[in-house]
C-alpha positions as CSV (number, residue, x, y, z in Angstrom):
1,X,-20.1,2.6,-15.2
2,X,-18.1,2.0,-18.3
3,X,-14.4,3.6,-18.9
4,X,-16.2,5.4,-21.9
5,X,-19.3,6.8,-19.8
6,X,-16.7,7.9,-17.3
7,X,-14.8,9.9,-19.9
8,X,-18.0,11.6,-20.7
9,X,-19.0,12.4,-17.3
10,X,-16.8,15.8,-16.4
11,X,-17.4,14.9,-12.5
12,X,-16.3,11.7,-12.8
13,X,-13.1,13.6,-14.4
14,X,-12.5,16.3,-11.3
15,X,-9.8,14.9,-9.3
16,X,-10.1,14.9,-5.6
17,X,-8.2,18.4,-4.0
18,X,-4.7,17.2,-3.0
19,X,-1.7,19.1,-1.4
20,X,0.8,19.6,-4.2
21,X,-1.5,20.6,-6.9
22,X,0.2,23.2,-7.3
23,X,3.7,22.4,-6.9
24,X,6.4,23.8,-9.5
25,X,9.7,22.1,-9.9
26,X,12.8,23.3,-11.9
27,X,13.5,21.0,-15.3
28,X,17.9,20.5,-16.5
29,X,16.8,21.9,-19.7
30,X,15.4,25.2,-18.4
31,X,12.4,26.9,-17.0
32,X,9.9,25.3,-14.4
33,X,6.7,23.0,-15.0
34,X,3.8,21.7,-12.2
35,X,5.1,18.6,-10.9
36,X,2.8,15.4,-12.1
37,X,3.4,13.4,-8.8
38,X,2.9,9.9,-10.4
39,X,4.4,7.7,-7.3
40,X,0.7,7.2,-5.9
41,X,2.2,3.4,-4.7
42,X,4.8,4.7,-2.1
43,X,2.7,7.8,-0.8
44,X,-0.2,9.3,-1.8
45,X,-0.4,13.1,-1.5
46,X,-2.7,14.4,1.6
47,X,-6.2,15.4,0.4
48,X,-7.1,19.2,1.1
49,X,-9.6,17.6,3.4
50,X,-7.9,16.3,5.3
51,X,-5.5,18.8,5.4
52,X,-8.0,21.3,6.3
53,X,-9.3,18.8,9.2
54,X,-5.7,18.0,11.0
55,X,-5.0,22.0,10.7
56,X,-9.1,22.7,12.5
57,X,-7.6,20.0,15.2
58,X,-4.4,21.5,15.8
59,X,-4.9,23.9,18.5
60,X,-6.7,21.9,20.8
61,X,-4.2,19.0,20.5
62,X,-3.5,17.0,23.5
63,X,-2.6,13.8,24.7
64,X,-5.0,11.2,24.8
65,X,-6.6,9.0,27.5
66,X,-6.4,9.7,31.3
67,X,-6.1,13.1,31.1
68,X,-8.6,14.9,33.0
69,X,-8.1,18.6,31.2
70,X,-10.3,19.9,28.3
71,X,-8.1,19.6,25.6
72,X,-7.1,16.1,26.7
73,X,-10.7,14.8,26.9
74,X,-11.6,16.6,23.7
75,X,-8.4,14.5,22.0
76,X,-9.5,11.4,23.6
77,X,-13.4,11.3,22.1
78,X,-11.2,12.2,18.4
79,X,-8.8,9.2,19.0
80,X,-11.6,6.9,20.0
81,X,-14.1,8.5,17.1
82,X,-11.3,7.6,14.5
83,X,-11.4,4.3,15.7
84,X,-15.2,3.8,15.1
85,X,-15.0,5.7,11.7
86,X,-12.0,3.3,10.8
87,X,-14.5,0.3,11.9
88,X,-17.0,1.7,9.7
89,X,-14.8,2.4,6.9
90,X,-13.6,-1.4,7.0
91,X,-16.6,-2.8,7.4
92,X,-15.6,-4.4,10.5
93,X,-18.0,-7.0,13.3
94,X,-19.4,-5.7,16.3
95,X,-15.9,-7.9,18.1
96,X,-13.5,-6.9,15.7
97,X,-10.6,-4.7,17.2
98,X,-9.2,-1.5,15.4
99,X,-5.6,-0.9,16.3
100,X,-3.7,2.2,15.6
101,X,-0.1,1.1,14.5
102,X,2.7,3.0,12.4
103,X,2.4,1.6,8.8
104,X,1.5,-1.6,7.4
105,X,4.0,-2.7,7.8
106,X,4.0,-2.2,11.6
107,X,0.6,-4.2,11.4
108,X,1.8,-7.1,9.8
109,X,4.3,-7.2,11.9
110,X,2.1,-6.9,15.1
111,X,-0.1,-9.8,13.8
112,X,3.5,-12.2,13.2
113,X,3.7,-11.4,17.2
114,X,0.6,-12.5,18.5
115,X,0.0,-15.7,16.2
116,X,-0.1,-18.6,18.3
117,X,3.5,-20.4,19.0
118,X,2.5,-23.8,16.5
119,X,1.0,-21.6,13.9
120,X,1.5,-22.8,10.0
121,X,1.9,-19.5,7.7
122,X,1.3,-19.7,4.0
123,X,2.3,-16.4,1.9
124,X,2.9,-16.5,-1.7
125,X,6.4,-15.4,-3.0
126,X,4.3,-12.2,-4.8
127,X,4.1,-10.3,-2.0
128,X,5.5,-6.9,-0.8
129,X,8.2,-7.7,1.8
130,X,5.8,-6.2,4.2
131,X,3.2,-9.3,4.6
132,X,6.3,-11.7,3.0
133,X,9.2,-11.1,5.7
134,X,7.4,-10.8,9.1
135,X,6.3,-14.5,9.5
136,X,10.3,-15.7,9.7
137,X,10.0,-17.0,13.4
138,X,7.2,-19.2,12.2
139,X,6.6,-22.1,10.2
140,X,6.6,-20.6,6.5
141,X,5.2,-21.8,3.9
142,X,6.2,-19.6,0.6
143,X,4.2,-20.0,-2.4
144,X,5.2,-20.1,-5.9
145,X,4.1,-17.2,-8.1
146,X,0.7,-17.8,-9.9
147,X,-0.1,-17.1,-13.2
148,X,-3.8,-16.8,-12.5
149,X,-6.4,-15.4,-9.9
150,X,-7.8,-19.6,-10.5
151,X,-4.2,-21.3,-10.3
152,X,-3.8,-19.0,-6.8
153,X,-6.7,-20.4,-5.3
154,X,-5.9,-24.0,-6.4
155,X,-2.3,-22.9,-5.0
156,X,-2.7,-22.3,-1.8
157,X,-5.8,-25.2,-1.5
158,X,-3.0,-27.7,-2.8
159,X,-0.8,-26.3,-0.2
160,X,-3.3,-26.3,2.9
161,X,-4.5,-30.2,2.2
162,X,-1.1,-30.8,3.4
163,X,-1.0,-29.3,6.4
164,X,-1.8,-30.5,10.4
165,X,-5.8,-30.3,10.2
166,X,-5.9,-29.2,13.7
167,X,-3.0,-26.8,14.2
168,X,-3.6,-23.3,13.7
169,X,-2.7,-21.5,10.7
170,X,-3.1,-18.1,8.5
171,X,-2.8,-16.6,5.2
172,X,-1.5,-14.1,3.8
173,X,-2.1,-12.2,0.8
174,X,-2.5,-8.2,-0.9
175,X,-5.3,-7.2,-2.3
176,X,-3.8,-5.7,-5.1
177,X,-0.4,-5.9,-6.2
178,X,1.6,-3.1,-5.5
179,X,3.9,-3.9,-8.9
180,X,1.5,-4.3,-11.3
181,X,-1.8,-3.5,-10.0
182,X,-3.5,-6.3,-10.7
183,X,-6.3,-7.6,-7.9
184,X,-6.3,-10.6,-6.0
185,X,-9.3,-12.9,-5.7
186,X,-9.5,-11.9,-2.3
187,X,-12.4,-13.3,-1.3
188,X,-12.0,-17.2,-3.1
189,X,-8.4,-17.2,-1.2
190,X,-10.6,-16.5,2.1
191,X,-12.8,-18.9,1.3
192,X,-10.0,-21.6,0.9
193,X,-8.9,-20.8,4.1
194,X,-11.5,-21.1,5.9
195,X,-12.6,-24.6,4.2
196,X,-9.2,-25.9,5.6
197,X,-9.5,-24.5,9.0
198,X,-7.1,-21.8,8.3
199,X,-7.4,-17.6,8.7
200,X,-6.7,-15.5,6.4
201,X,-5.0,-11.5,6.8
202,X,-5.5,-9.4,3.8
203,X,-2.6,-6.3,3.3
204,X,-5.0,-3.7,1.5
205,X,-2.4,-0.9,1.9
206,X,-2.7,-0.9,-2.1
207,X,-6.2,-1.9,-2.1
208,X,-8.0,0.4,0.3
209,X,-6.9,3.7,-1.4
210,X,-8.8,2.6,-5.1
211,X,-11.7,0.5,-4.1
212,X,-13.9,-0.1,-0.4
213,X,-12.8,-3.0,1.2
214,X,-14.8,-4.7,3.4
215,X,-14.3,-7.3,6.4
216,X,-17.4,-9.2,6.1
217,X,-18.2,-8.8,2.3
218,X,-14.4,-10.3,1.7
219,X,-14.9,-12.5,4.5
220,X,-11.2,-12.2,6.0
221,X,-10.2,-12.2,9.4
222,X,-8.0,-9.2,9.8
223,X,-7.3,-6.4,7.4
224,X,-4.1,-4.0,7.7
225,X,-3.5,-0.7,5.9
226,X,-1.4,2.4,5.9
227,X,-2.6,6.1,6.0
228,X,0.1,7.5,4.0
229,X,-1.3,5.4,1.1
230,X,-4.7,6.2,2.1
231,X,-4.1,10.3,1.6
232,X,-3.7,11.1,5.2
233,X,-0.1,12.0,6.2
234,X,1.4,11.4,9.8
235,X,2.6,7.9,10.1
236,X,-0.2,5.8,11.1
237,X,-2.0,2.1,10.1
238,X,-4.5,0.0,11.0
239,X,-5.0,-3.5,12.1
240,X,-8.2,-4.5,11.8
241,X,-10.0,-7.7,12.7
242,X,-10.7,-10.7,15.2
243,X,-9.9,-10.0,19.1
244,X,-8.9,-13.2,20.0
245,X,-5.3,-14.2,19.2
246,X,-4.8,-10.3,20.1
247,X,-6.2,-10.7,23.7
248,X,-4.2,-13.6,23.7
249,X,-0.9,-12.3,22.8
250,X,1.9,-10.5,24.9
251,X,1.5,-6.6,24.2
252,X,3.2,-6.0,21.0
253,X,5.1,-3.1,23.5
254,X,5.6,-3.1,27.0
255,X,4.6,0.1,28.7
256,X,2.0,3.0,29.5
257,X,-1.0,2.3,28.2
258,X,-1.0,-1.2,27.8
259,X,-1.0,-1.9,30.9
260,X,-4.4,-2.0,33.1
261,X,-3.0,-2.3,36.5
262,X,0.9,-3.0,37.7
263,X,1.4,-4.2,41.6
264,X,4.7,-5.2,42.9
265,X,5.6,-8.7,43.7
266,X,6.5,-10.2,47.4
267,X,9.6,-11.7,45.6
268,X,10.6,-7.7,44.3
269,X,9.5,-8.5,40.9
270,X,6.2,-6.4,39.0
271,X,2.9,-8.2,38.2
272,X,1.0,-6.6,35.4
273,X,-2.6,-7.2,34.0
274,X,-2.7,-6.2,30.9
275,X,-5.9,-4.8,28.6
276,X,-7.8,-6.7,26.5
277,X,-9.2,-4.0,24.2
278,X,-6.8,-2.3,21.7
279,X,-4.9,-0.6,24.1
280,X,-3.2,-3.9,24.6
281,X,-1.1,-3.2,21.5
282,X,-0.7,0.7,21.5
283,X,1.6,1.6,24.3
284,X,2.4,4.9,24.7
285,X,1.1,7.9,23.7
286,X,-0.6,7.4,20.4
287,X,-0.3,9.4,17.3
288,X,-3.8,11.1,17.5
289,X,-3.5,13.1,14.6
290,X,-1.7,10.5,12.4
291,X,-5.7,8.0,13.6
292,X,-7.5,11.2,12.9
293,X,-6.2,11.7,9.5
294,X,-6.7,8.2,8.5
295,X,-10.1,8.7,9.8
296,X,-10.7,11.9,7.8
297,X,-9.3,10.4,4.8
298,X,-11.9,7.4,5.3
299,X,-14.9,9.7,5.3
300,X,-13.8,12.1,2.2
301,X,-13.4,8.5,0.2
302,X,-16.8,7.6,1.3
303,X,-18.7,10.9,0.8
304,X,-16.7,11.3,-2.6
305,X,-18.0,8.2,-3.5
306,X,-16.6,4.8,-4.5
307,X,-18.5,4.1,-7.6
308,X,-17.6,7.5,-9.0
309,X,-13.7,7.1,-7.7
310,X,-13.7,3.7,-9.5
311,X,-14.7,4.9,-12.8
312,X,-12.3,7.5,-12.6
313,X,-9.9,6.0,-12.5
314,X,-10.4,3.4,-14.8
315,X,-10.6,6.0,-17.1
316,X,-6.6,7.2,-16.3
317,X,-5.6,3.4,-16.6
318,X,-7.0,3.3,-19.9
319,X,-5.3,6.5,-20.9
320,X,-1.6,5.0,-19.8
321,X,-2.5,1.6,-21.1
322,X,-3.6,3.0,-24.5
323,X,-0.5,5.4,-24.4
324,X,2.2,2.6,-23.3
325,X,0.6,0.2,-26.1
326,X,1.7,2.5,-28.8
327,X,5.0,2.1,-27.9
328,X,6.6,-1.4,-29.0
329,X,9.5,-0.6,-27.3
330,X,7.4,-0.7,-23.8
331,X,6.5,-4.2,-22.2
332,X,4.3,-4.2,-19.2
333,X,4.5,-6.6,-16.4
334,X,1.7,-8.7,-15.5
335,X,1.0,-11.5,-13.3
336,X,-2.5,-12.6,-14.7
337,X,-2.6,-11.0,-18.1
338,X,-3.2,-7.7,-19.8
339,X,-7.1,-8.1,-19.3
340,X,-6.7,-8.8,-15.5
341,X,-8.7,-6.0,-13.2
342,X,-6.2,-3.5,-11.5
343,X,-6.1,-0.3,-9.9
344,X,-3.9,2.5,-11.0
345,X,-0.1,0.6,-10.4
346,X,1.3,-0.1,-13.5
347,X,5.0,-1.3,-13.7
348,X,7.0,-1.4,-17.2
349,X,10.3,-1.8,-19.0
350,X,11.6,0.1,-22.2
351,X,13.5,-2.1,-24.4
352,X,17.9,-0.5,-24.4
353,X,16.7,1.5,-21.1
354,X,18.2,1.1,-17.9
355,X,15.1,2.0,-15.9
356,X,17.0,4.3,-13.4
357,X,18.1,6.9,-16.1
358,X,14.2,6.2,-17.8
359,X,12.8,7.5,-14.5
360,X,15.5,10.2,-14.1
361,X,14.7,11.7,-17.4
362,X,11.6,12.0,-16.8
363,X,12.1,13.9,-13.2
364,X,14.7,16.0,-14.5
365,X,13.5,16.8,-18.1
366,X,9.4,16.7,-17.4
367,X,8.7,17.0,-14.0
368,X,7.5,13.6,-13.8
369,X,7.9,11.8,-10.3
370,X,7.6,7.5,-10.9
371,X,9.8,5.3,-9.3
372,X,12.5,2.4,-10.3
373,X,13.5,-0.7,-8.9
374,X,12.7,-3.4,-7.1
375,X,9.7,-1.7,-5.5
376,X,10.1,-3.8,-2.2
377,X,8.8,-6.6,-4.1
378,X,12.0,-8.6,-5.0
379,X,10.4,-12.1,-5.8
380,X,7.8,-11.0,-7.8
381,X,9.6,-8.2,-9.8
382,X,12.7,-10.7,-10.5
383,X,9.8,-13.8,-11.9
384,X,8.5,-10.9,-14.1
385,X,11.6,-9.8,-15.6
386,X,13.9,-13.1,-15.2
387,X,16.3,-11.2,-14.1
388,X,19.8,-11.9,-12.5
389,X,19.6,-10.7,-8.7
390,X,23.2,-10.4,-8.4
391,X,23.1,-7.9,-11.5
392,X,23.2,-3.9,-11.2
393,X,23.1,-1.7,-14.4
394,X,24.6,2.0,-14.2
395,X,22.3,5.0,-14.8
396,X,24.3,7.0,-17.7
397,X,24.3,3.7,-20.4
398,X,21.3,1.3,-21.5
399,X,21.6,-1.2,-19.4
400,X,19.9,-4.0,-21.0
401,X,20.6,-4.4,-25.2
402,X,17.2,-4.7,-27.8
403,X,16.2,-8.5,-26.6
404,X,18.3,-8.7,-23.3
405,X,16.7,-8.7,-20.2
406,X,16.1,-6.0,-17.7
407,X,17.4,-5.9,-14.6
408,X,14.8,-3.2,-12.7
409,X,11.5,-1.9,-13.4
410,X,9.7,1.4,-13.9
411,X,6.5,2.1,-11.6
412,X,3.8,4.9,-12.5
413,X,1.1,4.9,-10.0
414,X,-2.0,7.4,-9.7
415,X,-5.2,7.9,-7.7
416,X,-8.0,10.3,-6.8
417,X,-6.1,13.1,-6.6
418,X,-4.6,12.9,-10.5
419,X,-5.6,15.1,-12.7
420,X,-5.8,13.6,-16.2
421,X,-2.9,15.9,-17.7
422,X,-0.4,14.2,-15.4
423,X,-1.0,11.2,-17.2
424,X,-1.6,12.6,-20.3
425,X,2.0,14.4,-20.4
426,X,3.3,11.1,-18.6
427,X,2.5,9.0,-22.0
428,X,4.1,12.0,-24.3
429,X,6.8,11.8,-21.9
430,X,7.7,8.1,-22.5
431,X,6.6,8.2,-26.6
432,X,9.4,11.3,-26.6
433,X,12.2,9.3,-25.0
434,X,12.0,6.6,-26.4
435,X,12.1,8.5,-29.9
436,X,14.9,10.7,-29.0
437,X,16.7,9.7,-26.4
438,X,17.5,11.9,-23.1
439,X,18.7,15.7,-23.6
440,X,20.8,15.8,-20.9
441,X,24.0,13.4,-19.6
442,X,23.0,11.5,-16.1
443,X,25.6,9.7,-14.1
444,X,25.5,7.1,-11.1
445,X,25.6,8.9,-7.4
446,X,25.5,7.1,-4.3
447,X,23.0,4.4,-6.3
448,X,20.8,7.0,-7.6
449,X,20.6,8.1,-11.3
450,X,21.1,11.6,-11.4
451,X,21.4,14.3,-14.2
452,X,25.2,15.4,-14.1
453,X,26.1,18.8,-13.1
């Protein structure tokens, strides 16, 4: 469906029903406006469904596994039914394991535990520190940025000729780029891998909330996402993919859970056998309703519909990339180009802005949640901007001068739930600031740019 056929079509156009649609917040220059919450990137709001699902669970919450009371058993099939609905959602084979974690983050971090002891790592300096820093006990190789999906491929191929044919290794990379949106051939960088003997992990926590992803269709070994990202609150992530250097692995944590059977030793010490399902890496008592939520978030995306989610969205994309183009003063960041695919992440600069007191005008005098910085990205989001890393600008004064270079970023970021006057008063929002400057004085406070009493 084209961006112009989606315009036309009014259910293409009906957001999904999130919490916070009707939120109000107060404005520095009077009165009170419905907050556009425009920070999709860091957290998602929690669809109504899933809302509505959690609260119908509630009651009869109970711990999972072992338990021989109603409620117990009852949480234990709606633990293990996430997992299958997660499995289905991801696409996963009939060996992959689904494990329950806290965040991506937390996944990632499971999988840089469990890689065998020799194991080569090759990640590409673009990455959120999430899949970048967790592979620092191994042998790291960090690739330069690319300036193309084709120059990434031919990136990492240079990059795995070189490397011991028969040891193991693994790749890392997003799916989509949690700066600037833009989407990673996936499924050429799995094939790469795979032609050099290598595995590949693919962090979708940006990717899995805009389009389906799918194990075997992208061909990866493992896939790792977070629920807050994917409109389900609670805390919880998945690690999907191949069993084997999991069953192989010491349990990410030791205790209850993990364990299948613990005997003690002639010499006073404790044997333990440990599981070889995903229980292995889930000790302790699970977050059942953080799994459940992910899994209610994974049906309400499917039934909605990816095909109509998709267009929808490329029709707000096209509404902030029109709206930002009118603005010289405005430069997008890119990686691959301006006509590069993305989902709705879009980072920017305004020319004589520091983008702190950008982002805090827009709060304070529209109502308009984005977010500034770095975004967890360093590498990347100092290659974009050439920027100094030793450099910090204060909130209440421009911080770069017309042709000097900034030293931060602004991110808007949007999804299922975003109605199109969000965006809409987003674009007015920058067009007016950049015209007229900020109405109200902002000052520095404890590295946040605030609006002064």
């Amino acid at each position: 469906m084209s961006v112009s056929t989606a315009a036309a079509d009014q259910s293409v156009c009906t957001p999904l029903p999130v919490l916070g649609r009707d939120v109000t917040v107060p404005l520095v220059t009077g009165g009170e406006v419905s907050y556009a919450a425009l920070d999709y990137a860091a957290s998602a709001p929690a669809l109504q469904r899933v809302w509505d699902d959690v609260a119908a669970y509630a009651p009869y919450y109970g711990s999972v596994h072992r338990g021989a009371g109603y409620l117990s058993q009852l949480s234990t099939d709606l633990f293990e039914n996430a997992r299958k609905t997660v499995a289905e959602f991801l696409g996963c084979r009939p060996a992959d394991q689904v494990i329950f974690t806290r965040s991506t983050t937390d996944s990632l971090n499971l999988l840089a535990r469990a890689i065998p002891a020799d194991c080569e790592v090759f990640v590409f300096e673009t990455e959120h520190h999430a899949s970048l820093l967790p592979w620092q006990d191994a042998r790291v190789t960090y690739l330069d940025a690319p300036r193309t999906p084709r120059q990434a491929v031919e990136t990492l191929e240079r990059a795995l000729a070189g490397r011991d044919p028969y040891g193991p290794a693994l790749v890392c990379v997003t799916g989509a780029s949690n700066v600037t949106g833009e989407l990673w051939p996936v499924r050429e960088l799995a094939a790469a891998a795979h032609a050099h003997g290598a595995r590949i992990v693919l962090d979708a926590a940006q990717l899995a909330p805009h389009h389906p992803v799918d194990l075997r269709d992208l061909d990866v070994d493992w896939i790792a996402f977070s629920g807050h990202k994917l409109y389900a609150p609670f805390g919880s992530g998945v690690l999907a993919g191949r069993a084997d250097w999991l069953q192989a692995a010491e349990p990410y944590l030791a205790g209850g859970g993990a364990s299948r059977r613990v005997t003690r030793r002639q010499d006073g010490g404790v044997a333990v056998e440990w599981h070889e399902t995903a229980a292995r890496h889930e000790a302790g008592s699970p977050n059942v309703i953080g799994a459940y939520a992910i899994a209610s978030a994974c049906k309400a995306l499917t039934e909605a519909g990816w095909d109509t989610l998709v267009a929808r969205e490329q029709h707000l994309i096209a509404k902030v990339r029109e709206g930002l183009a009118e603005v010289p003063e405005v430069r997008v960041l890119s990686l691959f180009g301006d006509d590069a695919p993305r989902v709705g992440v879009l980072s920017f600069v305004v020319e004589g802005w520091n983008s702190s007191h950008f982002a805090a005008a827009l709060s304070a005098e529209y109502g308009i949640g984005v977010r500034d910085g770095l975004f967890c990205a360093h590498p990347l989001v100092r290659t974009l901007l050439g920027s100094d890393p030793q450099t910090q600008g204060e909130c209440g004064a421009p911080e770069a001068a017309p042709g000097e270079k900034s030293l931060n970023a602004i991110r808007v970021s949007f999804g299922a739930g975003t109605p199109d006057e969000h965006v809409e008063r987003f674009v007015n929002a920058v067009r007016e600031l950049v015209a007229e400057g900020a109405k109200w004085q902002y000052r520095t406070e404890d590295g946040r740019c605030v609006p002064a009493v």
